[in-house]
PDBQT receptor file of N, H, CA, C and O in Angstrom, charges set to zero:
ATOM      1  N   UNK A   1       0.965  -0.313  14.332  1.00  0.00    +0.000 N 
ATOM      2  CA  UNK A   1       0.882   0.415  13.066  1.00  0.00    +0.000 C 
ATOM      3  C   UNK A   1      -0.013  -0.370  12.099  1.00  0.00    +0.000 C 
ATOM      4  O   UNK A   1      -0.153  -1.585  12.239  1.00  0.00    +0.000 OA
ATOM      5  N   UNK A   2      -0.562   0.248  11.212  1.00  0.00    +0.000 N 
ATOM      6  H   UNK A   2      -0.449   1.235  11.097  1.00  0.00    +0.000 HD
ATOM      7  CA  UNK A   2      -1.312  -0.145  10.095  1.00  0.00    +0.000 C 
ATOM      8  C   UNK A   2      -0.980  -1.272   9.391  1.00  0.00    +0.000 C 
ATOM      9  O   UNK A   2       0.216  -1.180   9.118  1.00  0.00    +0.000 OA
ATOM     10  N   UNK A   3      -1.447  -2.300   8.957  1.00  0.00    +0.000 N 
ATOM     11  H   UNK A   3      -2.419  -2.375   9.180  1.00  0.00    +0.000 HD
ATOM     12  CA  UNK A   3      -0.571  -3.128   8.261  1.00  0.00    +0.000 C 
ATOM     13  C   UNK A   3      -0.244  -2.420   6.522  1.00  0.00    +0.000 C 
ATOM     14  O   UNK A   3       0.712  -2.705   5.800  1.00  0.00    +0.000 OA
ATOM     15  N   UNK A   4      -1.183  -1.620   6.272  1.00  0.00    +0.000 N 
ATOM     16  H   UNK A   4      -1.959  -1.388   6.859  1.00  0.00    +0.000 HD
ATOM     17  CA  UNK A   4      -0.981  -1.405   4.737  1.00  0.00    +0.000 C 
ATOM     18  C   UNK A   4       0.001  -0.378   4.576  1.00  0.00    +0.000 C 
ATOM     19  O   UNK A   4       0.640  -0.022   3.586  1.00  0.00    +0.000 OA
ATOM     20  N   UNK A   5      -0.020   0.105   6.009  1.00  0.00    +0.000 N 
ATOM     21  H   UNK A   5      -0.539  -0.184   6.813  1.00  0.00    +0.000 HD
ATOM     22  CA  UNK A   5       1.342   1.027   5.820  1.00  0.00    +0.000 C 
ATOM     23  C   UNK A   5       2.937   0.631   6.113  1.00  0.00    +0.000 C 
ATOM     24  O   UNK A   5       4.028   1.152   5.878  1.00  0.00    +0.000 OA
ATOM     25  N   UNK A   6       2.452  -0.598   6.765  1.00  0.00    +0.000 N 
ATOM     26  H   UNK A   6       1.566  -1.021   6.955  1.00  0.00    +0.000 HD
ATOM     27  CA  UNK A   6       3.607  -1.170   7.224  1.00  0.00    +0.000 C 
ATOM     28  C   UNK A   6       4.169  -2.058   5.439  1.00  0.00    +0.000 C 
ATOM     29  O   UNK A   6       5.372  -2.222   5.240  1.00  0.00    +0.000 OA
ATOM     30  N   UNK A   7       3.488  -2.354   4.738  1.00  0.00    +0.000 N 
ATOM     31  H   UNK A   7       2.510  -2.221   4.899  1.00  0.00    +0.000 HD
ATOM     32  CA  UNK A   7       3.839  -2.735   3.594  1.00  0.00    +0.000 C 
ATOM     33  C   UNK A   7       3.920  -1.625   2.936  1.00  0.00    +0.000 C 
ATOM     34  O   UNK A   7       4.870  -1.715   2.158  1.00  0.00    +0.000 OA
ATOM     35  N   UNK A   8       3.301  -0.426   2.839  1.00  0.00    +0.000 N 
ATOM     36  H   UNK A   8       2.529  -0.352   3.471  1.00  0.00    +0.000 HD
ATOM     37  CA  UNK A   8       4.121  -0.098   2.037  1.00  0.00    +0.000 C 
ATOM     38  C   UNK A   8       5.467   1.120   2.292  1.00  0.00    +0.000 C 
ATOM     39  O   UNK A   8       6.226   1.653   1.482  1.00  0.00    +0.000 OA
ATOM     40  N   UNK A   9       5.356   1.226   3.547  1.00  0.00    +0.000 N 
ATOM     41  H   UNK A   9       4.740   0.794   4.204  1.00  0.00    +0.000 HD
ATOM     42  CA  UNK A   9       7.293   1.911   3.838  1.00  0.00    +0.000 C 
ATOM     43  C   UNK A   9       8.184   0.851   3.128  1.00  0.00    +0.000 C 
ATOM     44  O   UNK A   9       8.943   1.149   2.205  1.00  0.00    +0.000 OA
ATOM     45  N   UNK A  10       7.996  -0.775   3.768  1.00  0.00    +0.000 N 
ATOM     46  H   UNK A  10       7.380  -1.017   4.517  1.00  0.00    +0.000 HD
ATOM     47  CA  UNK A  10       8.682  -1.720   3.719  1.00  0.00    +0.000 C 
ATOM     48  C   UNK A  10       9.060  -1.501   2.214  1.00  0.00    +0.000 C 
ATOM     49  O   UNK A  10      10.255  -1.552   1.922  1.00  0.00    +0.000 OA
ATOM     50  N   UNK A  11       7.958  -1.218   1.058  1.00  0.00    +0.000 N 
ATOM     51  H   UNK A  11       6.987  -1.177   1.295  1.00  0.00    +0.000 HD
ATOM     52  CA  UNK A  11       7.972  -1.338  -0.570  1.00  0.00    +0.000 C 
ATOM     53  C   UNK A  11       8.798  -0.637  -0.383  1.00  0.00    +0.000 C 
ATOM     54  O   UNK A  11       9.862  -1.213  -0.610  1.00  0.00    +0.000 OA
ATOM     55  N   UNK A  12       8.998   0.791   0.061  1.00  0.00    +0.000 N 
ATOM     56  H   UNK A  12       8.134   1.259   0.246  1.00  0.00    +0.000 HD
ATOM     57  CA  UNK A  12      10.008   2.156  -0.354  1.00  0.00    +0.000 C 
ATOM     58  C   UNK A  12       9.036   3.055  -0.985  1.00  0.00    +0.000 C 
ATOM     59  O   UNK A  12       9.252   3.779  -1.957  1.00  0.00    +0.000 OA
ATOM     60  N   UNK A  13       8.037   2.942  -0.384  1.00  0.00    +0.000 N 
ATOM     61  H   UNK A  13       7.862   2.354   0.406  1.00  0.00    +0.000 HD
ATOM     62  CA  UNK A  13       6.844   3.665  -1.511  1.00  0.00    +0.000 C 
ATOM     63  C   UNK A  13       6.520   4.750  -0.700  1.00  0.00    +0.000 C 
ATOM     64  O   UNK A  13       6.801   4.553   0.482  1.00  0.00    +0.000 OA
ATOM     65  N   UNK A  14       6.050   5.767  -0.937  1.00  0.00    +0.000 N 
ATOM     66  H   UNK A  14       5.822   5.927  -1.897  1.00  0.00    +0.000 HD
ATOM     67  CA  UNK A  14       5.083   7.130  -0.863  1.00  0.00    +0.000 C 
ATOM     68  C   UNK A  14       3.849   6.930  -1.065  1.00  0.00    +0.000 C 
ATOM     69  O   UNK A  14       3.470   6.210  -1.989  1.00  0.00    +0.000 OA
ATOM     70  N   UNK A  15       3.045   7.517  -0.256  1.00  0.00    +0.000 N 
ATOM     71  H   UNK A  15       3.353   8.101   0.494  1.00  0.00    +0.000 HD
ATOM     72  CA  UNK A  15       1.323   7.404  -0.473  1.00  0.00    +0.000 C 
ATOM     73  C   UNK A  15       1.264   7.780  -1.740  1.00  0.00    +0.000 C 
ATOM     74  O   UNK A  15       0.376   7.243  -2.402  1.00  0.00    +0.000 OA
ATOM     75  N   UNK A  16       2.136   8.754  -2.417  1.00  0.00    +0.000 N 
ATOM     76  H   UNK A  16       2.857   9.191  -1.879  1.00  0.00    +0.000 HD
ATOM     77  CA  UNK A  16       1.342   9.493  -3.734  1.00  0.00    +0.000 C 
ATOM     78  C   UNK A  16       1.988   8.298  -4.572  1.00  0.00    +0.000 C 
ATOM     79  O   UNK A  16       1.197   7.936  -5.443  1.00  0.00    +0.000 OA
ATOM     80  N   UNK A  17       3.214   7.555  -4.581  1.00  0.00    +0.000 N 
ATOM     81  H   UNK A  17       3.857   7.849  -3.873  1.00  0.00    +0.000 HD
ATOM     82  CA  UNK A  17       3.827   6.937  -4.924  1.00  0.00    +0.000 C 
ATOM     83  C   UNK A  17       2.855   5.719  -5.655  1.00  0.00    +0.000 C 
ATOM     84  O   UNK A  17       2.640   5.448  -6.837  1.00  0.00    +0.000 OA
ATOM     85  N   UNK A  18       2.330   5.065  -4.248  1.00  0.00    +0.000 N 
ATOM     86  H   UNK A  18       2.504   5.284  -3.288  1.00  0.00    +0.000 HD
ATOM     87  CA  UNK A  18       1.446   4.165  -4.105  1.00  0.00    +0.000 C 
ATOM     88  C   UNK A  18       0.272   4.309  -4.934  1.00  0.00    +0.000 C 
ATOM     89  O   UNK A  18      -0.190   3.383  -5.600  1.00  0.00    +0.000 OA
ATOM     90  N   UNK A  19      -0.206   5.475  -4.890  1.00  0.00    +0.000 N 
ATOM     91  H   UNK A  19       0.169   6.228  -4.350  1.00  0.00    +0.000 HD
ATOM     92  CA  UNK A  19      -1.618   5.965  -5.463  1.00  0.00    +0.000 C 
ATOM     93  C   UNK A  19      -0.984   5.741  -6.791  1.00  0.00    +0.000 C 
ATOM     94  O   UNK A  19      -1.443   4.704  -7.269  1.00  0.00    +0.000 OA
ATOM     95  N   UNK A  20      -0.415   6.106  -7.304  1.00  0.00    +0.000 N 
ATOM     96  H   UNK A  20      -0.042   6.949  -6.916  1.00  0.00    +0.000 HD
ATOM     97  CA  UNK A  20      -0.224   6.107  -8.608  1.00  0.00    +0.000 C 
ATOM     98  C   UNK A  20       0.038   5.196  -9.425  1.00  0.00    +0.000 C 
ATOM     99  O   UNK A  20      -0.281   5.298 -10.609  1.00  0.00    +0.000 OA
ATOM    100  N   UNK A  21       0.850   3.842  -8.792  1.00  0.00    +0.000 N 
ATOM    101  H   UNK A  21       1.109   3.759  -7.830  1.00  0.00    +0.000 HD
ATOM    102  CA  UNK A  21       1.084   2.560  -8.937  1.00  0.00    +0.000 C 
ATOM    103  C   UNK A  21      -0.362   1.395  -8.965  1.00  0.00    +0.000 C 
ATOM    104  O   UNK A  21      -0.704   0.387  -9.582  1.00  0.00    +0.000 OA
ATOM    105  N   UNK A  22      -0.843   2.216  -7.969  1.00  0.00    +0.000 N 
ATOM    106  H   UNK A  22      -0.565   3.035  -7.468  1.00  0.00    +0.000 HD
ATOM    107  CA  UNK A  22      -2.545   1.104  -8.374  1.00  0.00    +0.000 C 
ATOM    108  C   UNK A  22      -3.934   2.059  -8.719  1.00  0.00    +0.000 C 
ATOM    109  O   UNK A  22      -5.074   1.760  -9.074  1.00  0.00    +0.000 OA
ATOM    110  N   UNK A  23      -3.473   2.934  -8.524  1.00  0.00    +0.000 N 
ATOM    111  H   UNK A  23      -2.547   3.177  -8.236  1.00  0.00    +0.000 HD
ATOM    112  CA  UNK A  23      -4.667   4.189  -9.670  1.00  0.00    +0.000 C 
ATOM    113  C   UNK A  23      -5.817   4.304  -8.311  1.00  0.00    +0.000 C 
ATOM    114  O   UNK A  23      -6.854   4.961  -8.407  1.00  0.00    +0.000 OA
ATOM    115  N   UNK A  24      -5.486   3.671  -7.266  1.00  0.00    +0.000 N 
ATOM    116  H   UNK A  24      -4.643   3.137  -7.188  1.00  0.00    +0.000 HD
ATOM    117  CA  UNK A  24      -6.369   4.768  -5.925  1.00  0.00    +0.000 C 
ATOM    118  C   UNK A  24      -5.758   6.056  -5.905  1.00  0.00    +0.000 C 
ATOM    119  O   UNK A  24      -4.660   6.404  -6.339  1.00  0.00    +0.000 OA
ATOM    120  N   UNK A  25      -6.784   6.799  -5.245  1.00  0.00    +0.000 N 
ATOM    121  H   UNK A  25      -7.676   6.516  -4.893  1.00  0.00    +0.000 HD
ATOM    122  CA  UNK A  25      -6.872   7.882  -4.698  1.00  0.00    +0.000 C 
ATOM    123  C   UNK A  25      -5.819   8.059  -3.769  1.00  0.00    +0.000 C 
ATOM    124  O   UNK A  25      -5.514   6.989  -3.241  1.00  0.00    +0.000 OA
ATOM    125  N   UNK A  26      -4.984   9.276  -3.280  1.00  0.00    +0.000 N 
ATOM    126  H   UNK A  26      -5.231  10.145  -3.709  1.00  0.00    +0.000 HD
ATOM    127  CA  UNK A  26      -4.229   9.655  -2.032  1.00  0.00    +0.000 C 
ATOM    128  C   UNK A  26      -5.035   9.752  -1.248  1.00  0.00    +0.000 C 
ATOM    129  O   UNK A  26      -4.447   9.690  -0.168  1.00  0.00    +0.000 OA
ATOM    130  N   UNK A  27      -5.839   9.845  -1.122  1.00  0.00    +0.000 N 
ATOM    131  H   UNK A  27      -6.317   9.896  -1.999  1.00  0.00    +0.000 HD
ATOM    132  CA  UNK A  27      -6.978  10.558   0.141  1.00  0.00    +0.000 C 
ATOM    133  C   UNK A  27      -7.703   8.717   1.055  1.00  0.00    +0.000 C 
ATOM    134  O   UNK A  27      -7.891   8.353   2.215  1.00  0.00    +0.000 OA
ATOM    135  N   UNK A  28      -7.859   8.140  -0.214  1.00  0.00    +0.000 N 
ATOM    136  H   UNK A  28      -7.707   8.436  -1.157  1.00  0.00    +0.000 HD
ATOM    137  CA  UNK A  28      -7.925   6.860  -0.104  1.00  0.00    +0.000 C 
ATOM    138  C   UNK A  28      -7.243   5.900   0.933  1.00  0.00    +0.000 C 
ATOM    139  O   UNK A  28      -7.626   5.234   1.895  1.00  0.00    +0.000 OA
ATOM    140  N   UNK A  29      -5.939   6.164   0.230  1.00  0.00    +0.000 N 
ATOM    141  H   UNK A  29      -5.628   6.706  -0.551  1.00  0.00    +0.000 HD
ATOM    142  CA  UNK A  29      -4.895   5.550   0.883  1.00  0.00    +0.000 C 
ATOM    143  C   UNK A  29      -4.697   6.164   2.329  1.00  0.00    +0.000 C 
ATOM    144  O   UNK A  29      -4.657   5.605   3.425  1.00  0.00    +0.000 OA
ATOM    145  N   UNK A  30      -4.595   7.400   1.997  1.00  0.00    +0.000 N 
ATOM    146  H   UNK A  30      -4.628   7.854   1.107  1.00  0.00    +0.000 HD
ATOM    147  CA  UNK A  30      -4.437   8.174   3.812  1.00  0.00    +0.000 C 
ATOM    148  C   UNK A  30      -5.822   7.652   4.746  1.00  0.00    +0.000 C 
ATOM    149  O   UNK A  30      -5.580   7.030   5.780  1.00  0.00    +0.000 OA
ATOM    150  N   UNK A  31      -6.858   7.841   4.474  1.00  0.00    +0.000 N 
ATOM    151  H   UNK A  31      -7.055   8.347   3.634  1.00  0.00    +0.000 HD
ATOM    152  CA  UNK A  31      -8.098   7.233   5.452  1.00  0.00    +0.000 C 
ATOM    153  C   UNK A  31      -7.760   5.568   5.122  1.00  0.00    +0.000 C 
ATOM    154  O   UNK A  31      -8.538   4.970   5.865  1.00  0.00    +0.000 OA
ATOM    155  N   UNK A  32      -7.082   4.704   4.470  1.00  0.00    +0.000 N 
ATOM    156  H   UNK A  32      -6.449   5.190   3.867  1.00  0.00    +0.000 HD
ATOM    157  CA  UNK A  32      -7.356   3.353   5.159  1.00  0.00    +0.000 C 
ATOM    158  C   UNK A  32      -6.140   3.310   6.233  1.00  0.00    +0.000 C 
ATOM    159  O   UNK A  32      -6.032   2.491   7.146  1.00  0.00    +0.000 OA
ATOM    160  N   UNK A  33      -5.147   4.490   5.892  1.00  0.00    +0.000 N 
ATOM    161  H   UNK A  33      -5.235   5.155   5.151  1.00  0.00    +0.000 HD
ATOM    162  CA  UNK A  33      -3.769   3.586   6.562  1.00  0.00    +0.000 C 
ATOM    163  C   UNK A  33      -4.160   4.528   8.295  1.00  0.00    +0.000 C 
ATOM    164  O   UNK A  33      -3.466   4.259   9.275  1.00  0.00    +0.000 OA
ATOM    165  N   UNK A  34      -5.104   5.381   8.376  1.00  0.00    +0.000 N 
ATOM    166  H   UNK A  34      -5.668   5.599   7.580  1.00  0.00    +0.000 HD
ATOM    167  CA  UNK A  34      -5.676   6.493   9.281  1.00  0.00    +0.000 C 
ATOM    168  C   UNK A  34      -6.598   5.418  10.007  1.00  0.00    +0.000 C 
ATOM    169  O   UNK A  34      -6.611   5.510  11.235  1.00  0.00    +0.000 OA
ATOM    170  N   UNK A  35      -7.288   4.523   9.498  1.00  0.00    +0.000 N 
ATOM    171  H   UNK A  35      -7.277   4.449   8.501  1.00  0.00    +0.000 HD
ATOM    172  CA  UNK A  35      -7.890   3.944   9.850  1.00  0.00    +0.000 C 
ATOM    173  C   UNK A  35      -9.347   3.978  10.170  1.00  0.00    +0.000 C 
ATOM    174  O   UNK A  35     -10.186   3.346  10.813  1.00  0.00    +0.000 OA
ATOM    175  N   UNK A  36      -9.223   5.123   9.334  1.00  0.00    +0.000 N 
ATOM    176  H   UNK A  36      -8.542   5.636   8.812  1.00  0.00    +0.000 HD
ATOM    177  CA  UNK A  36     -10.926   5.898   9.135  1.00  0.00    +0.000 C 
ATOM    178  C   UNK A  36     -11.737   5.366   8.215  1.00  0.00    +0.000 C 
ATOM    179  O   UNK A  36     -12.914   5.725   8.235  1.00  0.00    +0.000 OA
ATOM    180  N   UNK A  37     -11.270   4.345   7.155  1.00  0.00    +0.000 N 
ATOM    181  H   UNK A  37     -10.313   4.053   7.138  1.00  0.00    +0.000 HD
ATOM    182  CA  UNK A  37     -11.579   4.055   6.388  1.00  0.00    +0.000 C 
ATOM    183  C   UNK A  37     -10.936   2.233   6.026  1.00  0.00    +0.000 C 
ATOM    184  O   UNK A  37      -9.728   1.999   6.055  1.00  0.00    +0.000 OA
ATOM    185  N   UNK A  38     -11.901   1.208   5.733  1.00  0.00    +0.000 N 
ATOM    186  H   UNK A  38     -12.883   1.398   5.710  1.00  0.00    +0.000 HD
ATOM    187  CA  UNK A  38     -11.247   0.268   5.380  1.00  0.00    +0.000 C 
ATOM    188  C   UNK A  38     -11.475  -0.656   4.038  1.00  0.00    +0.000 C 
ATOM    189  O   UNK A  38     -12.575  -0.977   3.588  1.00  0.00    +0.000 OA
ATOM    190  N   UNK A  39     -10.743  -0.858   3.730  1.00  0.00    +0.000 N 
ATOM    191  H   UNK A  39      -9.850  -0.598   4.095  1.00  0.00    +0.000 HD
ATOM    192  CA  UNK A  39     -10.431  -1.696   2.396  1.00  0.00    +0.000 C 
ATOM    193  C   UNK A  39     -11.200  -2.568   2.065  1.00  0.00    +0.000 C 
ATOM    194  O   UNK A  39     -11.685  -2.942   3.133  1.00  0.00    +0.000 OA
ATOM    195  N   UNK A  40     -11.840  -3.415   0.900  1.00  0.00    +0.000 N 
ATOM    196  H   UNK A  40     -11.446  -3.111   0.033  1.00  0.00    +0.000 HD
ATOM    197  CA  UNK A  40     -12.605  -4.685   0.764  1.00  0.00    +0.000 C 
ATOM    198  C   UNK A  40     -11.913  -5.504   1.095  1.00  0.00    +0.000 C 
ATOM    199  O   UNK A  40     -10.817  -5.203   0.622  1.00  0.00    +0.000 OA
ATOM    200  N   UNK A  41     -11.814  -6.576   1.737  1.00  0.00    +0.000 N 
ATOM    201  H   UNK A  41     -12.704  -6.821   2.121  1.00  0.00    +0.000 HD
ATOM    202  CA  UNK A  41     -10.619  -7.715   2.195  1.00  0.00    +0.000 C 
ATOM    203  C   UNK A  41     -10.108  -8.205   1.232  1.00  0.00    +0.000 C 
ATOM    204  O   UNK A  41      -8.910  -8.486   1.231  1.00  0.00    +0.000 OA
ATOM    205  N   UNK A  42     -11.024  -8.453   0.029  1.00  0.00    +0.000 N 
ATOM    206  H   UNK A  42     -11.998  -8.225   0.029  1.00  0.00    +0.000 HD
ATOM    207  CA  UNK A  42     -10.515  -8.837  -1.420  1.00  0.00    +0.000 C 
ATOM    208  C   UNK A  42      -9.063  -7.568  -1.664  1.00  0.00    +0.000 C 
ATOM    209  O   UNK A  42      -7.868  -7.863  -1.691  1.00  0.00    +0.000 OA
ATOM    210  N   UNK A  43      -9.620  -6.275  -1.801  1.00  0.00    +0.000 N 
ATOM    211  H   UNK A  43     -10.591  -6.035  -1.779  1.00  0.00    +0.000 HD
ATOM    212  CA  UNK A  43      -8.211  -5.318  -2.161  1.00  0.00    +0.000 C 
ATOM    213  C   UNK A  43      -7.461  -5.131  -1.405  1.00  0.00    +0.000 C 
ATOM    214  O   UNK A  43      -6.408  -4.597  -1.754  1.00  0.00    +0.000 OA
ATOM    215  N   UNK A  44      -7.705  -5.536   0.134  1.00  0.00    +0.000 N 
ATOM    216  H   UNK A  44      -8.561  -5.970   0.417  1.00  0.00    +0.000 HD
ATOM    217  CA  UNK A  44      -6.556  -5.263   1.033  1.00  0.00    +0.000 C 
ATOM    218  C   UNK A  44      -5.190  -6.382   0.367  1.00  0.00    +0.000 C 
ATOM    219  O   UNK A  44      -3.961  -6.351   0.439  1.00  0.00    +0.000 OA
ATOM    220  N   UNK A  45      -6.101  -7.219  -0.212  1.00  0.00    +0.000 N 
ATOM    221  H   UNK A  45      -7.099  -7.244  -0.270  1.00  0.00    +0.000 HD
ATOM    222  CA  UNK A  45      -5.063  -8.426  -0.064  1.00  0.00    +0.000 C 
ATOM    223  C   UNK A  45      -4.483  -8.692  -0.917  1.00  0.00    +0.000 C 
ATOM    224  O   UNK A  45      -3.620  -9.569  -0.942  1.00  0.00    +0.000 OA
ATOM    225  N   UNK A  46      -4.936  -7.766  -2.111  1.00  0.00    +0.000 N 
ATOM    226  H   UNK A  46      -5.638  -7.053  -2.090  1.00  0.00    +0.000 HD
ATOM    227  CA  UNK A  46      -4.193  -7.829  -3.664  1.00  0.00    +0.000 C 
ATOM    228  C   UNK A  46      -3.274  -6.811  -3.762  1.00  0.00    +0.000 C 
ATOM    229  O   UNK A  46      -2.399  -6.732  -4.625  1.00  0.00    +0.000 OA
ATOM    230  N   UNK A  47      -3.501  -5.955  -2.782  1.00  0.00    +0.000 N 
ATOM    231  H   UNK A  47      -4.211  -6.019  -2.082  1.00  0.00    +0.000 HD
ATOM    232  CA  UNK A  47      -2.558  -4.535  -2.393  1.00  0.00    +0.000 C 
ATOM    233  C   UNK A  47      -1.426  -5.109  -1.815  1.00  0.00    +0.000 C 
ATOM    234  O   UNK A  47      -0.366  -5.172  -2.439  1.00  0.00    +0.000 OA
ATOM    235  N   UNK A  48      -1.583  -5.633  -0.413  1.00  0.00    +0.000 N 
ATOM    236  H   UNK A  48      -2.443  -5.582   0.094  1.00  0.00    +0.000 HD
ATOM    237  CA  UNK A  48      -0.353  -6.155   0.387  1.00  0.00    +0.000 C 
ATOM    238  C   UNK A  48       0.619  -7.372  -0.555  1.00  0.00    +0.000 C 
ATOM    239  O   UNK A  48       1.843  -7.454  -0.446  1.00  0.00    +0.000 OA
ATOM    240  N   UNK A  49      -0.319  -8.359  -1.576  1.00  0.00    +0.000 N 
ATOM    241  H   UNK A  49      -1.313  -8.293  -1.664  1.00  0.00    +0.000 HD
ATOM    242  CA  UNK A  49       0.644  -8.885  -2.217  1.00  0.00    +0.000 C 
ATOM    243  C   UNK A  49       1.402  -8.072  -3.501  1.00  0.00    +0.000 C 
ATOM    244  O   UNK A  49       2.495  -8.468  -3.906  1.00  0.00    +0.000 OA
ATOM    245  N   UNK A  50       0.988  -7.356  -3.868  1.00  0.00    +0.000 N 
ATOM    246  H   UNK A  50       0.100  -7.034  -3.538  1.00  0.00    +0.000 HD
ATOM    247  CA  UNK A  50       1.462  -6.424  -5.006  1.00  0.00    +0.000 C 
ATOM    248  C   UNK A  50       2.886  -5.668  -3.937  1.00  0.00    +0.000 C 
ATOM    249  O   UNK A  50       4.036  -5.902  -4.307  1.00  0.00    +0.000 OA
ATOM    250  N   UNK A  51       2.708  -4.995  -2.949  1.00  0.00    +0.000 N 
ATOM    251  H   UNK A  51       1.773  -4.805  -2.648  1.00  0.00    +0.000 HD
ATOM    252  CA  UNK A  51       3.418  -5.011  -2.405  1.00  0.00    +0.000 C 
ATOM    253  C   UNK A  51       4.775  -5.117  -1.994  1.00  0.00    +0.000 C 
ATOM    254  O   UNK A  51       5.769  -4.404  -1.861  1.00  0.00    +0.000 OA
ATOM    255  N   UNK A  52       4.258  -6.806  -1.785  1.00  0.00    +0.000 N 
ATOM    256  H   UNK A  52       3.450  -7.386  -1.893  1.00  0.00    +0.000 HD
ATOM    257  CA  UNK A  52       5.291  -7.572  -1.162  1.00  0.00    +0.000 C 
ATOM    258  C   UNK A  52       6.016  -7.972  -2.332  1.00  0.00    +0.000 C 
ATOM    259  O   UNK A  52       7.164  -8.320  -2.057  1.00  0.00    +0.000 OA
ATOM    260  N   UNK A  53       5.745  -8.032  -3.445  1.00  0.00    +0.000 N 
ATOM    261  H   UNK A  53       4.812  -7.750  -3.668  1.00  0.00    +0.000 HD
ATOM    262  CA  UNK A  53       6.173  -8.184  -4.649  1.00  0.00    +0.000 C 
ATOM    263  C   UNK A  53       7.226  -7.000  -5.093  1.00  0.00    +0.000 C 
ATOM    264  O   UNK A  53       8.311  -7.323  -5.579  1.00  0.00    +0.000 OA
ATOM    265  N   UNK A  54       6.822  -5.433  -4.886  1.00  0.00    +0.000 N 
ATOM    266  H   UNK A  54       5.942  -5.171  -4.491  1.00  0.00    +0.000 HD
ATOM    267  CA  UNK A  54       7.920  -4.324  -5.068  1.00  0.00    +0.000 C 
ATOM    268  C   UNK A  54       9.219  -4.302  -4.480  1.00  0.00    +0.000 C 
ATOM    269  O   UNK A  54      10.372  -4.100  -4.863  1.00  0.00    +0.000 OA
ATOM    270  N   UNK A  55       8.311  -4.733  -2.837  1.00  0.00    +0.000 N 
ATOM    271  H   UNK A  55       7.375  -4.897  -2.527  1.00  0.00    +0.000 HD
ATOM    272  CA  UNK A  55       9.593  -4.975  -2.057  1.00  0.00    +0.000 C 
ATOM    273  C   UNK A  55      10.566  -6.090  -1.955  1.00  0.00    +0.000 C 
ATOM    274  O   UNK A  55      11.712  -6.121  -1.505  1.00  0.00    +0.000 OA
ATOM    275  N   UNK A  56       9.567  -7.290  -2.660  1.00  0.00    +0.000 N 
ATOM    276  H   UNK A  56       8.636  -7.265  -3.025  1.00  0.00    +0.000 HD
ATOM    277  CA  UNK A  56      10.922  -7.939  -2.957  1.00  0.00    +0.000 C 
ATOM    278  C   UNK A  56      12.159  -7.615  -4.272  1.00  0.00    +0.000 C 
ATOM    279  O   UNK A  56      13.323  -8.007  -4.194  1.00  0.00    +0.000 OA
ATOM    280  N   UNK A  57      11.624  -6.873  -5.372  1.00  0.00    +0.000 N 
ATOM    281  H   UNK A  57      10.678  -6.555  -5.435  1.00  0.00    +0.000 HD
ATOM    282  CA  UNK A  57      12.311  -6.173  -6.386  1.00  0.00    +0.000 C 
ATOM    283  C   UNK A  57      12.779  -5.447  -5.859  1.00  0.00    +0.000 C 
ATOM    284  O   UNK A  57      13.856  -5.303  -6.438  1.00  0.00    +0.000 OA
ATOM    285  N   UNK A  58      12.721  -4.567  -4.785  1.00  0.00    +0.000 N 
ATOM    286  H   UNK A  58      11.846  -4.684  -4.315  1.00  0.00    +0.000 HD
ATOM    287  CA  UNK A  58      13.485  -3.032  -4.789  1.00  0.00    +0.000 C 
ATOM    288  C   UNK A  58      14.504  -4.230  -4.172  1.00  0.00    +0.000 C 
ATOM    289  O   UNK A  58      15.544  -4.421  -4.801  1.00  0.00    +0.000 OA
ATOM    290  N   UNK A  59      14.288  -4.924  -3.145  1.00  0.00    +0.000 N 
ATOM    291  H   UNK A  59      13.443  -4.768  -2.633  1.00  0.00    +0.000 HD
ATOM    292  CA  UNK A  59      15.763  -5.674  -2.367  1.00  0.00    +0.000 C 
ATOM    293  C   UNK A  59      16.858  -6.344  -3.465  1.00  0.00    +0.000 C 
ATOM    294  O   UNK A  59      18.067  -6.452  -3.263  1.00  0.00    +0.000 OA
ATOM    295  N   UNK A  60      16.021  -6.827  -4.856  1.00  0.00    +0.000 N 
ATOM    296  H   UNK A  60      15.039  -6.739  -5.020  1.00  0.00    +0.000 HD
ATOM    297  CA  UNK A  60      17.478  -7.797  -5.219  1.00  0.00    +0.000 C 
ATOM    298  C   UNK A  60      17.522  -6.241  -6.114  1.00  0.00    +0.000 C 
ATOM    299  O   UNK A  60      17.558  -6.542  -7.307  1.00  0.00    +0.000 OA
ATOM    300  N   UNK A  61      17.527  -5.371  -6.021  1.00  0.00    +0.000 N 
ATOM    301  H   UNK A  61      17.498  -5.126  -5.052  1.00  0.00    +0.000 HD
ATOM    302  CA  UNK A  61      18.115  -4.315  -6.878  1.00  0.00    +0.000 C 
ATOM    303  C   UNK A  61      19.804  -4.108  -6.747  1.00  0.00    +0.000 C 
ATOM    304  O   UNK A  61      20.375  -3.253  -7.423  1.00  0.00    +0.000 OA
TER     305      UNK A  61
């Protein structure tokens, strides 16, 4: 599986969810996690830590 999708189920997030939280596009998000499309390595990596950051908030909720 995708890694950006694998972060963000893990968040508890929705593509539209997602889109809206960092102001990409849905269409965006669907072609990188499709794999039709890929990320600058710089935003892949500010994405997956932003992320990993929700999902650690949604857990101590």
């Amino acid at each position: 599986m995708n890694e950006l999708k694998e972060a963000r189920q893990a968040a508890g997030l929705t593509q539209q969810k997602m889109s809206e939280i960092f102001k990409i596009p849905k269409r965006t998000i669907e072609n990188w996690e499709a794999g039709s499309r890929k990320p600058p390595e710089w935003a892949k990596l500010l994405v997956l830590e932003k992320l990993q950051r929700i999902k650690k908030e949604n857990t101590e909720k």
